[in-house]
Backbone bond lengths (Angstrom), bond angles and torsions (degrees), N, CA, C in turn:
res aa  C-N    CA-C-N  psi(-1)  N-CA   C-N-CA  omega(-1)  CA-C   N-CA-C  phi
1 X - - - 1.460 - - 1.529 111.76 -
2 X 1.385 138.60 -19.84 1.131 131.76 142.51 1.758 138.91 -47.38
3 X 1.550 101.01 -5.80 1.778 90.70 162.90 1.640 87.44 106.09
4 X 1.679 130.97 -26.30 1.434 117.51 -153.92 2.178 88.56 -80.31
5 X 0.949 133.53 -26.91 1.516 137.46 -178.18 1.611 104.32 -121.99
6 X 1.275 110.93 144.00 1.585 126.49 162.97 1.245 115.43 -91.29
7 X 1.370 118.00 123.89 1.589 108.56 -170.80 1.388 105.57 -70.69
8 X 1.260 127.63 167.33 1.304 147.35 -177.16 1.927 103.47 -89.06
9 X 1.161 102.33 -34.78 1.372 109.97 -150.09 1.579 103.48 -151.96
10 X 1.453 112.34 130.04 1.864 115.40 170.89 1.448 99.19 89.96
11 X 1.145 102.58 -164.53 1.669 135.66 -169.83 1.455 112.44 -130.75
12 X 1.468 105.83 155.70 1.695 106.31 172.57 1.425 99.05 -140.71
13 X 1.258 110.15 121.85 1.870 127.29 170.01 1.467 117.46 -114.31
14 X 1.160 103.17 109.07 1.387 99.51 161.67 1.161 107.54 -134.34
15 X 1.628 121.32 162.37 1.438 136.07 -140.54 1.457 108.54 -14.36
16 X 1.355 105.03 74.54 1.732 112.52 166.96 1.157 113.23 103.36
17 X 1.522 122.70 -39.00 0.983 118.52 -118.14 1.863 89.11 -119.76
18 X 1.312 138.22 147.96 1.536 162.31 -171.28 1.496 88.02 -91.60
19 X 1.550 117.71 75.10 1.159 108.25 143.44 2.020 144.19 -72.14
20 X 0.748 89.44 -24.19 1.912 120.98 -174.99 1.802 97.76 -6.50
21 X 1.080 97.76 -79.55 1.583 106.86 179.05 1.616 128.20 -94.75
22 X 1.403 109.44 32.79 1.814 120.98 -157.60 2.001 103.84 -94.75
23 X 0.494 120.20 88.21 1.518 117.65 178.65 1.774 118.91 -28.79
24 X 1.376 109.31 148.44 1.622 100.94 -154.43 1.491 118.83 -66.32
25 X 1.422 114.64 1.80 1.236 126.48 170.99 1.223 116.12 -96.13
26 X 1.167 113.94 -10.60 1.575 110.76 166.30 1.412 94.98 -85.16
27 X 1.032 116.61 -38.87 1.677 101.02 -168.26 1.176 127.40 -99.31
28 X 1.267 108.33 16.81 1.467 101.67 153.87 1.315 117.86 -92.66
29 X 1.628 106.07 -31.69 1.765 90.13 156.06 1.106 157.67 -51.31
30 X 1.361 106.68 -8.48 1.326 130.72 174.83 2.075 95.42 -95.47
31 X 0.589 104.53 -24.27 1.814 109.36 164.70 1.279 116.01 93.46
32 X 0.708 97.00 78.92 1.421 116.77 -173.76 1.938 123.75 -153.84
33 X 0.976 105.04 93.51 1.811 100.70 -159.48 1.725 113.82 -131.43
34 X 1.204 113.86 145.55 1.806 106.02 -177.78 1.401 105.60 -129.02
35 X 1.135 103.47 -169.35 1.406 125.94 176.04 1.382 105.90 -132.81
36 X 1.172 121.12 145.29 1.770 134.76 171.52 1.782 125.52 -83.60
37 X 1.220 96.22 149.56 1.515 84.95 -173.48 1.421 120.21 -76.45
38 X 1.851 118.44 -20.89 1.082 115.27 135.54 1.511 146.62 -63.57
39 X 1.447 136.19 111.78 1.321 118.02 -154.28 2.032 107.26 -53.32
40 X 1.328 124.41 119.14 1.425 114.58 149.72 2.016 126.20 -110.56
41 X 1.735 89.38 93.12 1.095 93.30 172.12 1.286 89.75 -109.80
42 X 2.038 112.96 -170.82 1.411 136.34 -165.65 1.469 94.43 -119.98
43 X 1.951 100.61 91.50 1.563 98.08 -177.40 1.134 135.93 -42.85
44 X 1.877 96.77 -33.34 1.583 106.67 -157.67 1.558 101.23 -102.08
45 X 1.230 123.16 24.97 1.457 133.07 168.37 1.787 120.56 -122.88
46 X 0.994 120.38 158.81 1.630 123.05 -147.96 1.579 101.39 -83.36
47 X 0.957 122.35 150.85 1.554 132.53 152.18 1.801 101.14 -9.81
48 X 1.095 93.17 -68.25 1.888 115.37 -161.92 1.798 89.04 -69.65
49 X 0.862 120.07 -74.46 1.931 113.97 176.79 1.238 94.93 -31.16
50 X 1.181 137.28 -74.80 1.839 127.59 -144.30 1.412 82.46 -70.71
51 X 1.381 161.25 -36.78 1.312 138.76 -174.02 1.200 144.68 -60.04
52 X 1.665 96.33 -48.95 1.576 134.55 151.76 1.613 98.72 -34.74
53 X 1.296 132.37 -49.70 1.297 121.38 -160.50 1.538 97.78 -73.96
54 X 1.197 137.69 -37.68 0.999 144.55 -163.72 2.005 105.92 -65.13
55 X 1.337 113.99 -49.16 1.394 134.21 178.32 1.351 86.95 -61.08
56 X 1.629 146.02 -60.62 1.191 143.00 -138.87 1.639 92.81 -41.90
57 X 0.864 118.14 -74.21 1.293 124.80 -156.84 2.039 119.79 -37.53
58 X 1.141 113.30 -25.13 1.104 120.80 135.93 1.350 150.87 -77.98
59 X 1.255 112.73 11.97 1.640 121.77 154.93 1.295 121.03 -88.40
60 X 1.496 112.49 157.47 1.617 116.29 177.62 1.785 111.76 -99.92
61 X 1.358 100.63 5.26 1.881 98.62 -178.62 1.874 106.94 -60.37
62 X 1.203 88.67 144.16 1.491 99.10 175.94 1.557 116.76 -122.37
63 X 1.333 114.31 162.45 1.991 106.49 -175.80 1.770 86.98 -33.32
64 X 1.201 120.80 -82.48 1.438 100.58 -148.37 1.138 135.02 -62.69
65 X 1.361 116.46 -18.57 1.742 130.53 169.60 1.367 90.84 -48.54
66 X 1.842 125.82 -47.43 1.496 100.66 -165.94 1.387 112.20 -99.97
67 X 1.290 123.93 -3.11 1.397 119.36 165.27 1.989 115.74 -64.02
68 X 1.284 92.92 -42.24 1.904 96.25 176.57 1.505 109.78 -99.21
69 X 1.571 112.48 22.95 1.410 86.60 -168.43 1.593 150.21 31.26
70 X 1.020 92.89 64.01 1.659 118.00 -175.25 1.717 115.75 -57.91
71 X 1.307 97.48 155.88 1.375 92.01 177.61 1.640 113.96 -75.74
72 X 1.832 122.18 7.62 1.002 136.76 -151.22 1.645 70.43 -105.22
73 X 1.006 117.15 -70.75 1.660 126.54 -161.71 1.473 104.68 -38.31
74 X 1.776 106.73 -56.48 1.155 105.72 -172.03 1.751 147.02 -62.12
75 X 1.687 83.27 -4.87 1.470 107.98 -174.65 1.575 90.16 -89.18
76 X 1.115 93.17 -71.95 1.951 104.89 174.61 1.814 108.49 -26.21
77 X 0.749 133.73 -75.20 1.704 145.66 -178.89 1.823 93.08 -50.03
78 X 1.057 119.01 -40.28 1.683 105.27 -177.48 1.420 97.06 -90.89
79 X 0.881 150.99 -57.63 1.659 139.70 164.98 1.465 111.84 -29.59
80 X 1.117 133.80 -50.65 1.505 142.37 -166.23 1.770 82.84 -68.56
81 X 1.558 106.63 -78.39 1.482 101.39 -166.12 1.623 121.57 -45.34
82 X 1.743 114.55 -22.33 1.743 98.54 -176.92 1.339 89.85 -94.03
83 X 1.114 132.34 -55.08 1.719 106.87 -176.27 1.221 129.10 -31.67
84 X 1.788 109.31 -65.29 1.086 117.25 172.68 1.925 124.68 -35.72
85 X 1.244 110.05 -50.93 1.496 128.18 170.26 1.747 91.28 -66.37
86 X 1.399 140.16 -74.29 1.382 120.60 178.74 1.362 131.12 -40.79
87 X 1.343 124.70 -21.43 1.107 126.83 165.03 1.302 129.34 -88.27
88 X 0.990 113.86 -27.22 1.264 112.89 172.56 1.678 121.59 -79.27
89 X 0.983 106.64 -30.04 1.491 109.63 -179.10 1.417 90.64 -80.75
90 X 1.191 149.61 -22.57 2.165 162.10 170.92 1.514 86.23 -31.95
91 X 1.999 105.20 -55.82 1.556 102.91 -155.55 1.581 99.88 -121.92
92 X 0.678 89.76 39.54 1.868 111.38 161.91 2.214 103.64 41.10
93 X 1.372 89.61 62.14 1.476 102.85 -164.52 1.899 79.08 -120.10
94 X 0.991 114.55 -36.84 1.573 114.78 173.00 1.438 127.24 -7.59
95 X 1.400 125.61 -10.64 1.234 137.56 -149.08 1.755 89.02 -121.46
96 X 1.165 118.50 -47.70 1.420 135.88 -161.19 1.649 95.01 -73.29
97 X 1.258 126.40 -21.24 1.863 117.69 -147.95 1.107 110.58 -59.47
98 X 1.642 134.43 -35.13 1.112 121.72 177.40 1.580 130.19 -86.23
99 X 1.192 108.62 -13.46 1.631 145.58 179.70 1.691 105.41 -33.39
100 X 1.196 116.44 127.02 1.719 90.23 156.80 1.516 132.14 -102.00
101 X 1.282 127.50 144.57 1.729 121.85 -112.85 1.274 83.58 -79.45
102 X 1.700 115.45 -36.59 2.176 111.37 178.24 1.299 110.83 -51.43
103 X 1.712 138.25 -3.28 1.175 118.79 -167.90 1.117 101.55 -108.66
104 X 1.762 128.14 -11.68 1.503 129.51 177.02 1.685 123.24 -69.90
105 X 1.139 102.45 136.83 1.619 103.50 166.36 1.442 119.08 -28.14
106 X 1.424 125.72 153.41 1.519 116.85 -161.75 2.073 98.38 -85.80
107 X 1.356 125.80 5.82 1.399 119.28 -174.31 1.644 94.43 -122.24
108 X 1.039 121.20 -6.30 1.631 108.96 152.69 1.521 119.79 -102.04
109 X 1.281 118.89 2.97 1.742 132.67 173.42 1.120 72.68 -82.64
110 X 1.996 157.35 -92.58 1.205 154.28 -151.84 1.365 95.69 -16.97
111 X 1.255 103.72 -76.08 1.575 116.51 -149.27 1.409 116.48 -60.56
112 X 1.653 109.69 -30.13 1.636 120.43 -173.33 1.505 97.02 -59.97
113 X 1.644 109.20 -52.37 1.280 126.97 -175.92 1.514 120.99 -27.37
114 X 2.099 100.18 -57.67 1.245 124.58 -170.02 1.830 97.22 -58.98
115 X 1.149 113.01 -56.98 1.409 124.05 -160.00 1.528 88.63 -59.98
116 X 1.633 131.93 -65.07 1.093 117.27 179.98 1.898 124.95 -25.04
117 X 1.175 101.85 -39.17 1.867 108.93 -170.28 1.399 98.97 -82.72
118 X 1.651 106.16 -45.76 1.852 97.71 167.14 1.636 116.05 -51.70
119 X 0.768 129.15 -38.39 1.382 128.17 168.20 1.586 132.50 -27.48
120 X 1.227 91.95 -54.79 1.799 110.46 165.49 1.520 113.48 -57.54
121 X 1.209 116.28 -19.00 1.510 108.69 158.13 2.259 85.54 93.00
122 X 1.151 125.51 34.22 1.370 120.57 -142.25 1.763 95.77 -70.78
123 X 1.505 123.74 -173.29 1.254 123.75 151.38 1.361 116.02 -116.63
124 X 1.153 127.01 -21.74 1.965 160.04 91.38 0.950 128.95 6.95
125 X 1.469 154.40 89.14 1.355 135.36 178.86 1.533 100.67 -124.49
126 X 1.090 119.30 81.92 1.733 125.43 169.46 1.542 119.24 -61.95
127 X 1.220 113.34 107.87 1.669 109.67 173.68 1.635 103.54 -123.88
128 X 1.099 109.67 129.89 1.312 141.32 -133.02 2.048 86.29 -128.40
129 X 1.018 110.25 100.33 1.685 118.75 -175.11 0.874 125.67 43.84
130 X 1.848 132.01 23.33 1.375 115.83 -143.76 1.687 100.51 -66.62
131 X 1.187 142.37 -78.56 1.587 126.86 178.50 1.280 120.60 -7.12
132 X 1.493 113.92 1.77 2.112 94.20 -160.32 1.838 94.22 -80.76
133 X 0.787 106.49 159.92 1.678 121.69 -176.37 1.728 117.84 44.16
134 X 1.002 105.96 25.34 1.393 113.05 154.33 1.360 150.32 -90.79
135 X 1.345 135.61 159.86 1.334 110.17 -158.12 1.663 100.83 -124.81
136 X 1.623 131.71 171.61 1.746 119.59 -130.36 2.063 83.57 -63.36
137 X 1.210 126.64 -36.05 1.512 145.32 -156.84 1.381 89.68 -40.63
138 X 1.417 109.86 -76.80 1.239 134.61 -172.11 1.256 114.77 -45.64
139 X 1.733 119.65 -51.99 0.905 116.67 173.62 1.282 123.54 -65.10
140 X 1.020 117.07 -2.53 1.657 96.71 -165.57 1.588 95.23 -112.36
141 X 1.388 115.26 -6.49 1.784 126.93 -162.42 2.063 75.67 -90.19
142 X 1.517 118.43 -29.19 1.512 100.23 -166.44 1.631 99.85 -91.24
143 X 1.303 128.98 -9.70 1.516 121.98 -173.76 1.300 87.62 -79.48
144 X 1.658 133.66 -63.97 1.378 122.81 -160.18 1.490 109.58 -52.39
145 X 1.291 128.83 -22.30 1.477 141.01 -167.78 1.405 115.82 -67.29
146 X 1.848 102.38 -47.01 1.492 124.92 167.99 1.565 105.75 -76.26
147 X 1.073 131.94 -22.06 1.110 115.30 -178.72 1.708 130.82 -111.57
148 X 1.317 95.03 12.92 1.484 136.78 155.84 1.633 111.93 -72.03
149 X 1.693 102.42 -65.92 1.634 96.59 179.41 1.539 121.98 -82.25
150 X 1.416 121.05 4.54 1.094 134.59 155.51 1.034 111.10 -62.33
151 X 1.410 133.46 -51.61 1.777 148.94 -155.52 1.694 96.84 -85.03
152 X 1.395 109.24 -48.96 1.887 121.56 -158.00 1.555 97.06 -95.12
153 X 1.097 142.96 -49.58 1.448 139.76 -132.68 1.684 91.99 -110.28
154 X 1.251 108.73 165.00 1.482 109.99 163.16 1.844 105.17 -124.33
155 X 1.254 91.20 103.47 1.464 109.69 -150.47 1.504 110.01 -128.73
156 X 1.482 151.57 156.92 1.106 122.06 144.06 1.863 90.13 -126.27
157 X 1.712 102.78 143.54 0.845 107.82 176.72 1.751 131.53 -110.74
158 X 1.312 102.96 139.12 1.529 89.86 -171.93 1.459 109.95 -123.03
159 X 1.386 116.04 129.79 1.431 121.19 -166.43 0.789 106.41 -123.80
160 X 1.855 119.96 146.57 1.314 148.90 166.16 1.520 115.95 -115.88
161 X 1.581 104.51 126.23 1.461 108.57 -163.41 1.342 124.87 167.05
162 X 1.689 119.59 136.52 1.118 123.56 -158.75 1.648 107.43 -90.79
163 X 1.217 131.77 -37.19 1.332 156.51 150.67 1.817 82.75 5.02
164 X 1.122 133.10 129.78 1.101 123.54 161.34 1.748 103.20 -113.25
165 X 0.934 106.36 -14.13 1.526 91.66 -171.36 1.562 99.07 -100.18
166 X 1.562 110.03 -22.07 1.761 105.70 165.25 1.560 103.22 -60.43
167 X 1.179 113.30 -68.04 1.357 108.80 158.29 1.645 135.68 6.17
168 X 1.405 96.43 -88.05 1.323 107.81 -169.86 1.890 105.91 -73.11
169 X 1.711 105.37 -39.47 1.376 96.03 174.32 1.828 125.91 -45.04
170 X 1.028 111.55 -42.30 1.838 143.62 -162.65 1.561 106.39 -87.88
171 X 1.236 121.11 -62.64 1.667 121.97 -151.99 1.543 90.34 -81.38
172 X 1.827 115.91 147.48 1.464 132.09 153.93 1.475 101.82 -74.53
173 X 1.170 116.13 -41.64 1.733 118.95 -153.51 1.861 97.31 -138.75
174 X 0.854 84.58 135.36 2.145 107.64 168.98 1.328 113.70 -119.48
175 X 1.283 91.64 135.01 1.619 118.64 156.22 1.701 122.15 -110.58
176 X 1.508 92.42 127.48 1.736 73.39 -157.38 2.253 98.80 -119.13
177 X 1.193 118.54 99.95 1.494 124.89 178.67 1.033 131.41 -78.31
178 X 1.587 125.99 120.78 1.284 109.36 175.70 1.577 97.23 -119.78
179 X 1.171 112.87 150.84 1.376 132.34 -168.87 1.827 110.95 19.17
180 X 1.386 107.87 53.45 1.146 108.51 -177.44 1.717 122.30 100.65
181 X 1.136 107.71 -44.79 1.697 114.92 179.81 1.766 101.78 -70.08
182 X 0.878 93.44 147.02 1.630 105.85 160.65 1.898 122.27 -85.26
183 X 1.607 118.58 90.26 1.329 102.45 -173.84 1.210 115.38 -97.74
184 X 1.009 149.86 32.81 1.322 155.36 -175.22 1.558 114.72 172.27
185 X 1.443 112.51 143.76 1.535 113.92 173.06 1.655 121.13 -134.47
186 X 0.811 143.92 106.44 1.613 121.69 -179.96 1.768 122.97 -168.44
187 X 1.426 129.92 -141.95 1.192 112.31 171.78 1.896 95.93 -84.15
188 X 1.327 122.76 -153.43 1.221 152.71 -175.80 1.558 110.99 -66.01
189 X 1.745 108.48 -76.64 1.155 125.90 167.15 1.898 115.40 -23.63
190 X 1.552 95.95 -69.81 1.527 111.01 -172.41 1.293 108.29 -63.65
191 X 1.513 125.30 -21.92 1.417 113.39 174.49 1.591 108.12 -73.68
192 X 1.086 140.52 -53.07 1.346 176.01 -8.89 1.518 99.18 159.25
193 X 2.045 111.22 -40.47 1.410 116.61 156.42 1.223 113.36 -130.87
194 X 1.525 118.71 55.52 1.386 114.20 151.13 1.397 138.33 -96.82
195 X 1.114 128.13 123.69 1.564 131.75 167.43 1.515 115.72 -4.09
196 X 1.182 95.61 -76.28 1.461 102.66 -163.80 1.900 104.73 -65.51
197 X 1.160 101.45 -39.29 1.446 91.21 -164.17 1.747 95.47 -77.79
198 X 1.174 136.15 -30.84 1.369 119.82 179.14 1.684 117.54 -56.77
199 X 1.740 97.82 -42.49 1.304 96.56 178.91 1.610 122.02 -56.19
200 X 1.160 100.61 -30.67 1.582 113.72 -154.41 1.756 101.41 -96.32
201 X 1.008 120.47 -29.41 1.765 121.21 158.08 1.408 107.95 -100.84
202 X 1.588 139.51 -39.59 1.191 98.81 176.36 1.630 119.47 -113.08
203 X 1.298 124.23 5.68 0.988 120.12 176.13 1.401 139.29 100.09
204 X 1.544 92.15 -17.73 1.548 119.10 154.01 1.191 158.29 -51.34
205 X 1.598 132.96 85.69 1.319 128.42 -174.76 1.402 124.44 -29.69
206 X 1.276 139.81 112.74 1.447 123.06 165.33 1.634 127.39 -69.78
């Protein structure tokens, strides 16, 4: 539902709106934005660059505002830069701003990432494996992170992820899939002793 695949089949609505076939820049305007389970940041650009891109989407500069540097641009480029710098220091990435994002450890590339999608101002925040290849450090530096913009942001977040104990620490509500079906739904606890989902991840007779 972010624009990266065309469904084959159905419709996609969110807040109102006929997303189905909208390209991912349309749809993050409508607010709604993720992160990948592969990190894609812009190595060879700074902490503070990959953020700015994220704000873009709320400026009015156009090719030519930035070809003549406009006084349109110039407002735009100082807005990008204090947000960008306000946000980041929000999630204590403040240290990183001038950095370039390929030279950071692979669990603060997560986080630059995350802040990048906060950027869009989202109502949506899709994170898409963030734990995958991380180690317990990382992980646990990325639960407090999520559970920061849970506390600070007015956000709803929707996660994808094998992490069960990121999982269970973080989520109100689960969805739990096996090969596509949905077999179980509920808070934490109730997943935690259900039938189906024990059988179906661990293999266990009840």
């Amino acid at each position: 539902c972010s624009g990266s695949y065309v469904p084959t089949a159905g419709r996609i609505f969110f807040d109102g709106h006929d997303i189905t076939n909208n390209r991912p820049d349309q749809i993050v305007k409508f607010g709604l934005s993720r992160t990948f389970q592969n990190i894609k940041l812009f190595s060879n650009m700074s902490v503070l660059e990959n953020v700015k891109i994220g704000f873009n989407i709320h400026t009015k500069t156009n090719v030519v505002d930035a070809i003549l540097h406009t006084a349109q641009y110039r407002r735009d480029e100082k807005m990008l830069e204090e947000e960008g710098r306000r946000l980041l220091s929000r999630l204590e990435l403040g240290q990183y701003t001038d950095m370039k994002a390929g030279n950071l450890p692979y669990g603060v590339q997560r986080r630059v990432e995350i802040a990048r999608a906060l950027a869009t101002n989202p109502k949506i925040l899709m994170l898409d494996e963030p734990a995958a290849g991380m180690n317990p450090q990382e992980t646990a530096d990325l639960t407090a992170l999520i559970h920061q913009i849970k506390d600070q942001f007015n956000v709803t977040i929707v996660l994808i992820e094998h992490d069960m104990s990121l999982v269970m620490n973080i989520c109100e509500r689960i969805y739990v899939l096996d090969y596509g079906k949905c077999i179980a739904n509920g808070a934490p606890e109730e997943i935690q002793n259900n039938e189906f989902v024990i059988r179906a991840y661990l293999g266990e007779e009840i």
